[in-house]
C-alpha positions in Angstrom: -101.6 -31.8 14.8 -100.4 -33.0 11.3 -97.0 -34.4 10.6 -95.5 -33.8 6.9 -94.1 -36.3 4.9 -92.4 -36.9 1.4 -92.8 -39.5 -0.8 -90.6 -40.2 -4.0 -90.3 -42.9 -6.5 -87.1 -45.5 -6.9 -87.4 -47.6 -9.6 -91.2 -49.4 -9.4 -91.0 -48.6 -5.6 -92.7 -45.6 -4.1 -91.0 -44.5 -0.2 -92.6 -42.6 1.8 -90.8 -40.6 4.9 -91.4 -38.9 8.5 -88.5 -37.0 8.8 -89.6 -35.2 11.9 -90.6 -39.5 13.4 -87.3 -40.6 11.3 -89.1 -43.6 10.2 -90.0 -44.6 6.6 -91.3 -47.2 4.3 -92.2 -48.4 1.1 -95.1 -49.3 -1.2 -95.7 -50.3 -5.1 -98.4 -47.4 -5.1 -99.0 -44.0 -3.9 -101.7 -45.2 -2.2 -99.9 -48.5 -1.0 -97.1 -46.6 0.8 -99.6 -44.1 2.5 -101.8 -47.0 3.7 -98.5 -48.2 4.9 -97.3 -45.1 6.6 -101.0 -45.3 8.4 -100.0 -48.8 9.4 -96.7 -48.0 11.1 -97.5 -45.3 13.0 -100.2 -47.4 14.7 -97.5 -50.3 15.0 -95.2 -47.9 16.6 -97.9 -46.0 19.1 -99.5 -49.6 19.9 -102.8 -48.0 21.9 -105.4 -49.5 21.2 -108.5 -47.6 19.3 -105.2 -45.1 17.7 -105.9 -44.1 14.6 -104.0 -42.8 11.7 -104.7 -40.7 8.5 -102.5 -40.0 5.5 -103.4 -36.8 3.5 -101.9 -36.9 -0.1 -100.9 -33.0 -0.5 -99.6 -31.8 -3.6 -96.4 -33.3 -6.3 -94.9 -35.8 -3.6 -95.9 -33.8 -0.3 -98.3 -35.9 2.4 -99.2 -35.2 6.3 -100.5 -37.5 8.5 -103.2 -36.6 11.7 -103.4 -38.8 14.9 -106.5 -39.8 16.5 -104.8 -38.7 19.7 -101.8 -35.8 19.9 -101.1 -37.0 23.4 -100.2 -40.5 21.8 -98.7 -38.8 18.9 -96.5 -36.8 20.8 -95.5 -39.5 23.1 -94.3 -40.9 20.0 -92.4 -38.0 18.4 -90.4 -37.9 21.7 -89.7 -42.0 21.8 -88.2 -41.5 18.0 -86.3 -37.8 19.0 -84.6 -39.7 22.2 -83.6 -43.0 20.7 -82.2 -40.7 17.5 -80.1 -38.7 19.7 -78.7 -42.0 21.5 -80.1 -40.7 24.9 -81.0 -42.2 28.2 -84.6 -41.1 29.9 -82.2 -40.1 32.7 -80.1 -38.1 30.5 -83.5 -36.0 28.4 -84.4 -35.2 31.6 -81.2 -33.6 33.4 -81.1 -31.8 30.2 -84.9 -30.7 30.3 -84.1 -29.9 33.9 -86.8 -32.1 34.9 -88.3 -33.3 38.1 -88.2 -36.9 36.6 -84.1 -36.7 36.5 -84.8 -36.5 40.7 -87.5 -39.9 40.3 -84.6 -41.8 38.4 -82.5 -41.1 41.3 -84.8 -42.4 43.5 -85.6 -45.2 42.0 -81.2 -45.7 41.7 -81.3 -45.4 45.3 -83.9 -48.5 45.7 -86.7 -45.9 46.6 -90.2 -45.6 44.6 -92.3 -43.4 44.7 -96.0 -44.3 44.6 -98.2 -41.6 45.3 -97.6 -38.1 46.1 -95.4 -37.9 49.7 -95.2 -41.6 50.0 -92.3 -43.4 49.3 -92.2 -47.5 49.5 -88.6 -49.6 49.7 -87.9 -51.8 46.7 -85.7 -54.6 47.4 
C-alpha cells in the first residue's frame, strides 16, 4: 500500500505533505524532506522494526510504502479520527461496531477479558 504525497518549494525550504495522514514537514533538500517524511511516519507508528520508504515520483509528486499495512493503516485511522475531533466511542457507533458495545462495558465497570468471560473492575 503506497501513500501519495506532494512536495513544493517556499523560499530555500522544501515541504513535503500526507494529505490523506494530514501531517507534513520540511527539509532544505528534496532529499532532506523525504528522509524526513521516512522519519515521521516511524515517529508516529512507534513499532519497533517499522519501516518507511519515500519514492520521489515525477515534478513534485512522492509515495511512501510501509514495512507493515496493518501498522500503516492503524495509523491512517489515528490521523482520520483525531481530524474529525472524534471519540473511539463515537467512530464506532457510527461504524456500527461491536466495539461501541465493549466501551459500554467497560462504562459500566465491566471488562471483558476473553471471549464469554467478563471480570469486575473496581
Amino acid at each position: 500500500m503506497r501513500f501519495q504525497g506532494r512536495l513544493w518549494k517556499d523560499g530555500s525550504i522544501w515541504l513535503a505533505e500526507i494529505p490523506l495522514l494530514d501531517v507534513m514537514t520540511q527539509g532544505r533538500t528534496k532529499k532532506q524532506v523525504l528522509t524526513m517524511v521516512e522519519d515521521l511516519l516511524v515517529s508516529l507508528v512507534n513499532i519497533s522494526d517499522f519501516k518507511i520508504t519515500a519514492h520521489p515520483g515525477r515534478g513534485h509528486d512522492f509515495e511512501v510504502s510501509a514495512s507493515s499495512t496493518r501498522a500503516v493503516v492503524g495509523l491512517l485511522l489515528r490521523r482520520q479520527r483525531a481530524r474529525s475531533g472524534l471519540t473511539l466511542a463515537q467512530v464506532a457507533e457510527r461504524l456500527g461496531a461491536l466495539f461501541a458495545r465493549w466501551v459500554r462495558t467497560v462504562r459500566t465497570g465491566l471488562l471483558s477479558t476473553h471471549a464469554g468471560q467478563a471480570q469486575r473492575v473496581a
